[in-house]
Each structure stands twice: as structure tokens, then as C-alpha cells.
C-alpha positions in Angstrom: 6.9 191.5 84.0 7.3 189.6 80.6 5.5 186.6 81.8 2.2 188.4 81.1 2.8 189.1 77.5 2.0 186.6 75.4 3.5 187.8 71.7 6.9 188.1 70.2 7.6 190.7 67.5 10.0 190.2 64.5 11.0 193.3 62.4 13.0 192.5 58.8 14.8 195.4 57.4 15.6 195.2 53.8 17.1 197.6 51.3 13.5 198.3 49.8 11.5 197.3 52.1 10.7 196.4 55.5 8.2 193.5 57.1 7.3 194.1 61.1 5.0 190.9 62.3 4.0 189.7 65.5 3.9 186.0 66.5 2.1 183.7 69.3 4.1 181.5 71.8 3.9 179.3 69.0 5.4 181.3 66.6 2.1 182.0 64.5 2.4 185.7 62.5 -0.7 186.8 63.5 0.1 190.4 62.1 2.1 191.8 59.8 3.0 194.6 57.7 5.5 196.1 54.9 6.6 199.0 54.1 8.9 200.9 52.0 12.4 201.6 53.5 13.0 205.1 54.1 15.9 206.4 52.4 16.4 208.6 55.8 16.9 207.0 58.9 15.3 208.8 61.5 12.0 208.7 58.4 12.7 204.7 58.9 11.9 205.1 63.0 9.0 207.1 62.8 7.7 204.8 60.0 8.3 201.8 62.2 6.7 203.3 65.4 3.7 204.2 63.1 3.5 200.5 62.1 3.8 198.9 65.7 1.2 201.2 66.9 -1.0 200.2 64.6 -0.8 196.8 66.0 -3.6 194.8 67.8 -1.3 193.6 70.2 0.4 196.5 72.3 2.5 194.6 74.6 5.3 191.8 73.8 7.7 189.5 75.8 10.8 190.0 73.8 11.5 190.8 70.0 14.1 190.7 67.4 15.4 192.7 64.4 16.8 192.2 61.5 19.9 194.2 59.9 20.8 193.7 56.4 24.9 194.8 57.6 27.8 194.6 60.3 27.2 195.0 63.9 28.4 195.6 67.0 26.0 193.8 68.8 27.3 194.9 72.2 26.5 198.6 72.0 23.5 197.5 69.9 25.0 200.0 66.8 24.9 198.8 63.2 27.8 200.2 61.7 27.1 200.1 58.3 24.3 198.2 56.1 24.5 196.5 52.9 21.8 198.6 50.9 21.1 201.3 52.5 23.1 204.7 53.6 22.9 204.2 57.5 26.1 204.5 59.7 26.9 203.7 63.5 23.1 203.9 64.2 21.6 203.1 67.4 19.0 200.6 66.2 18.7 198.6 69.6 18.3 201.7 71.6 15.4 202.5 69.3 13.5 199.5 68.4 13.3 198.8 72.1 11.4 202.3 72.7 9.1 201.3 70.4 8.2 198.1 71.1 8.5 198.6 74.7 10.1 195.0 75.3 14.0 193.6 75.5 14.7 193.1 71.8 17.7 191.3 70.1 19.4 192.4 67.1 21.1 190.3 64.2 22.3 190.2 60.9 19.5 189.5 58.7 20.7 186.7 56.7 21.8 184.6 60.2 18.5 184.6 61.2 16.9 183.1 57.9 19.9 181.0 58.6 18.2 180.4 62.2 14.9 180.0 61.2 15.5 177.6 58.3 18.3 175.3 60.9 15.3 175.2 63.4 13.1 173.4 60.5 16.1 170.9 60.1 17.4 170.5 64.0 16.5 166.5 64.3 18.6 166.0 61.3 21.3 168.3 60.4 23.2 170.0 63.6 25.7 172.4 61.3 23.7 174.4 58.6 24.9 176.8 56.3 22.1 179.2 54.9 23.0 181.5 51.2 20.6 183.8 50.6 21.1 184.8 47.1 19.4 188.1 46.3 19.8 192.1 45.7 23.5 190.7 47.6 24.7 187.8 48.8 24.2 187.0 52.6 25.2 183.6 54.4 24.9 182.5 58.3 25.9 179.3 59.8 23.7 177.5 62.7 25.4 175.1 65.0 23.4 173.0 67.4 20.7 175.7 66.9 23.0 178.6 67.8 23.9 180.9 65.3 28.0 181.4 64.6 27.6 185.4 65.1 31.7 185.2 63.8 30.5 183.8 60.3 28.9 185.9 57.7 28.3 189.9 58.8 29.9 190.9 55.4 28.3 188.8 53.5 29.4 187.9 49.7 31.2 191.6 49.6 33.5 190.2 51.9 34.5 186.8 50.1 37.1 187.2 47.4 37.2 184.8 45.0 39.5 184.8 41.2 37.2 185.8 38.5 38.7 187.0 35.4 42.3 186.8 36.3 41.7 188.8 39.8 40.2 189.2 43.1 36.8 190.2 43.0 34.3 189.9 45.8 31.7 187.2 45.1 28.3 189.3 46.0 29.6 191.5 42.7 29.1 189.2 40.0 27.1 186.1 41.6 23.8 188.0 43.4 20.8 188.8 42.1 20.9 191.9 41.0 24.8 191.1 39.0 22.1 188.5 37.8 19.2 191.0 36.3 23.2 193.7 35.1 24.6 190.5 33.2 21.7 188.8 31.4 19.3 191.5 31.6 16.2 189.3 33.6 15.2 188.7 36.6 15.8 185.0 37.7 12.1 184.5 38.0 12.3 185.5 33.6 15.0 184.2 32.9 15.1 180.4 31.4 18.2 180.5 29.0 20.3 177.4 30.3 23.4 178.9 29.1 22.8 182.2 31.2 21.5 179.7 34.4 25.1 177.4 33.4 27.1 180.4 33.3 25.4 182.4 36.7 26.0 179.0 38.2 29.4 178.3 37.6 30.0 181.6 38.9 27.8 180.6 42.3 29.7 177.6 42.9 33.3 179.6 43.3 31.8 181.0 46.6 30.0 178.0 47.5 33.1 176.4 47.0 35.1 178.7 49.5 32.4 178.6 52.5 32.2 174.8 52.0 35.9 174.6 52.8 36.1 176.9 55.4 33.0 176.3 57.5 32.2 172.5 56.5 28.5 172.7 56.8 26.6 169.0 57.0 23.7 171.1 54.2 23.2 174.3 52.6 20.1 176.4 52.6 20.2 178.5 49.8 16.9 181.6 49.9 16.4 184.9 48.6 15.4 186.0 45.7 17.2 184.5 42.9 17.6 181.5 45.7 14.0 180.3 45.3 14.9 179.8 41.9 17.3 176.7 42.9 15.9 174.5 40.7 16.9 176.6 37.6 20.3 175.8 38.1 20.8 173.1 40.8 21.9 170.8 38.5 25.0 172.8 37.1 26.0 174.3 40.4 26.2 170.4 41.7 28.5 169.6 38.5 30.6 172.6 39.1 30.8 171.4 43.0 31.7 168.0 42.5 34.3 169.0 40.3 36.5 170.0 43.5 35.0 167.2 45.4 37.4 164.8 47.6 37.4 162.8 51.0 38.5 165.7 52.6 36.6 168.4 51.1 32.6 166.7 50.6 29.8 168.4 49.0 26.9 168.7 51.5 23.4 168.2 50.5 22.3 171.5 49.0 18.6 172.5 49.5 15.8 175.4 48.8 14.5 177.5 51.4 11.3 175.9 53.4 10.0 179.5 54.1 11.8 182.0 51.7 10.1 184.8 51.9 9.6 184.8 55.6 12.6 183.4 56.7 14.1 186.4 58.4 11.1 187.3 60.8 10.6 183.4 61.8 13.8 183.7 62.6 13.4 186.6 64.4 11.0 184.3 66.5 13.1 181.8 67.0 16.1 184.6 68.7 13.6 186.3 70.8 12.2 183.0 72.1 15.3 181.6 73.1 16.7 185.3 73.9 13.7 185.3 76.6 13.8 181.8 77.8 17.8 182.4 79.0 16.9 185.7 80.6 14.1 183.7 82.8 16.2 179.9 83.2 
């Protein structure tokens, strides 16, 4: 009987915190909520329950949720997240007993990726979205459908040569290697040697994806991300460097909705989650 609910709900998990909204047809938040992440999962569920209780609206179509980790999205289990201590839990399962509706789940970072592709559908049809905070996360839209091969590990998973060795990218390029190597937060930080150093270091990862994945734009978001403009310019130079005919830099881009990219996102999966389940 989903045709008589009118609203969607979106649930972001992050490492620190976690946002729950609920959106129209339209996708309009008309509620939402944070809250601090647990540390304990089964503290997370009844925290969540709490929250969607407490909502005005008590009955959805469909939902989706957001996990910052790698998933095995046909049991529905989320093996093992990115900042928190949670393994082989039954998120799925549980989400839907709370919200009472079919829900989706994803990687968090895909469906910024998601959201942010659906602002740009009429004139990019491969995006490639970095979100650039506590880690480095990265999803990549085609034709509006997100690549669900691309991007579960995130920057922990690309290995890149810094130093004279391996070293996964997320380790010394997020933002929190950001706040450990020049002791700020990008939104303090304004030292152009730092920002031409941090973006040098950016670009070595940019660099891989671009070659791999051959995006038409990137999206970059998070944290540091909505800081772009601090060091566009040097991540560009740093790019072009390795540019050729066969091997272009796209058009790289800030965030339209940064801070609410994952739940719109979460919109935009449920939406078209419901609409196959009913064609």
C-alpha cells in the first residue's frame, strides 16, 4: 500500500554524527534531525527509532540510508565502516523496522555522488563525486545510476607513491591528515604553501580515479571539499601537468549542496528505488 504515503525518508550516518530527514514527493526536507553517533551499535538503533518517532510524518513510501563503509548490499549487512567500530551489522533489516517502509541502503559517499549528478543530468552524463573530509570517499554516477562497483573503500583503498612507497591516499590527503599535518582546520587555514602542498598531494589521487574511471566532471564536497577554492588553482596546475589527448582533465567543481548531499541523495535512491518496484 505505498501509494498512500506521501513522504520519503533519508538517514546519513556519519562517524560523529548522524542526520535523519524526511522529504515530499518533491524532495523538500521538511524534517530533520542530528544526532550524535553512538559509539555502540545497538545505542545507534534505539537512538534512531527515538528520532523517527518523533517525526510528524509516521508513514513513508520508501527510504534510504547512508553507510559511511563496504557493503553487501544483498544481505543488506555493512561489513565494516570507515569511522566507526561496527561489523557485519544488519542495518537493512533494522532501519526498515523502524521506518516501517522498503528502504535502500548505500555507501554514503555514492549518494552525494547521486544527489549532486542529479543537479547536473542535462549536462554531464558520467560524474565523479570526491568528498574530501574526516576520509576520503568518491562515487561515480552514470546516466543517473550510481556505479555500485566504484568507490566502497574509498581513499583507504587507492594506493598511490608518496615518499618513496605505497601509501593509501585517504592517509595523508583527507581532512583530518589535513588538521595532523598543518595543525588547522581547512576552514583556518590560509597559508598558500600548506593549501600548495595539501593540493599537490590531492591531485596524486585525483590523478588515479581520472585515469581509471574517465569521468566528463568531478564533484568534489565534504568538509575540507567546500573549501575548493582555497586550492583549486594548484590542484588544476598539478593536474594539467599529466594532462594529454588521451588522458583529459575534466572540469572540476564544488559541491551545490555540501552539507546535505547525502540525504538528497538519499531521496533521489528511494524515489527511483520506488518508482521500479511500481513500473
Amino acid at each position: 500500500m505505498w501509494y498512500t504515503k506521501p513522504m520519503y525518508v533519508g538517514i546519513d550516518i556519519g562517524g560523529t554524527k548522524t542526520l535523519a530527514a524526511t522529504l515530499t514527493n518533491e524532495g523538500v526536507i521538511k524534517e530533520s534531525v542530528k544526532f550524535p553517533t553512538p559509539a555502540d551499535y545497538d545505542d545507534f538503533i534505539k537512538e534512531l527509532a527515538h528520532t523517527v518517532a518523533n517525526f510528524a510524518t509516521k508513514e513513508f513510501k520508501a527510504g534510504s540510508v547512508a553507510a559511511p563503509g563496504t557493503l553487501d548490499r544483498h544481505r543488506g549487512v555493512v561489513k565494516s565502516f570507515g569511522n566507526l567500530d561496527w561489523k557485519n551489522v544488519p542495518l537493512l533489516r533494522d532501519v526498515e523496522k523502524i521506518t516501517g517502509c522498503p528502504m535502500v541502503m548505500e555507501n554514503d559517499a555514492k549518494l552525494a555522488a547521486l544527489s549532486e549528478a542529479m543537479l547536473l543530468k542535462h549536462k554531464y552524463s558520467k560524474v565523479l563525486y570526491i568528498t574530501i573530509s574526516t576520509g576520503i570517499g568518491y562515487g561515480l554516477v552514470v546516466d543517473g545510476t550510481i556505479d555500485s562497483n566504484v568507490g566502497d573503500s574509498g581513499g583507504k583503498g587507492i594506493l598511490v607513491e608518496w615518499h618513496g612507497k605505497l601509501t593509501p591516499w585517504e592517509s595523508f590527503a583527507s581532512g583530518s591528515a589535513l588538521v595532523r599535518r598543518f595543525g588547522k582546520r581547512a576552514s583556518d587555514l590560509n597559508d598558500p604553501k600548506a593549501w600548495g602542498i595539501f593540493a599537490k598531494d590531492l591531485s596524486l589521487g585525483f590523478l588515479e580515479l581520472i585515469a581509471i574511471l574517465q569521468p566528463e566532471i568531478i564533484v568534489v564536497g565534504g568538509g575540507a571539499g567546500h573549501y575548493l577554492e582555497k586550492f583549486y588553482d594548484e590542484l588544476l596546475i598539478n593536474l594539467k601537468k599529466y594532462e594529454t589527448p588521451m588522458l583529459p582533465i575534466p572540469k572540476i567543481i564544488k559541491a551545490q549542496r555540501p552539507d546535505e548531499a547525502v540525504v538528497y541523495g538519499c531521496y533521489d535512491l528511494a524515489k527511483l528505488y520506488y518508482k521500479e518496484k511500481h513500473a
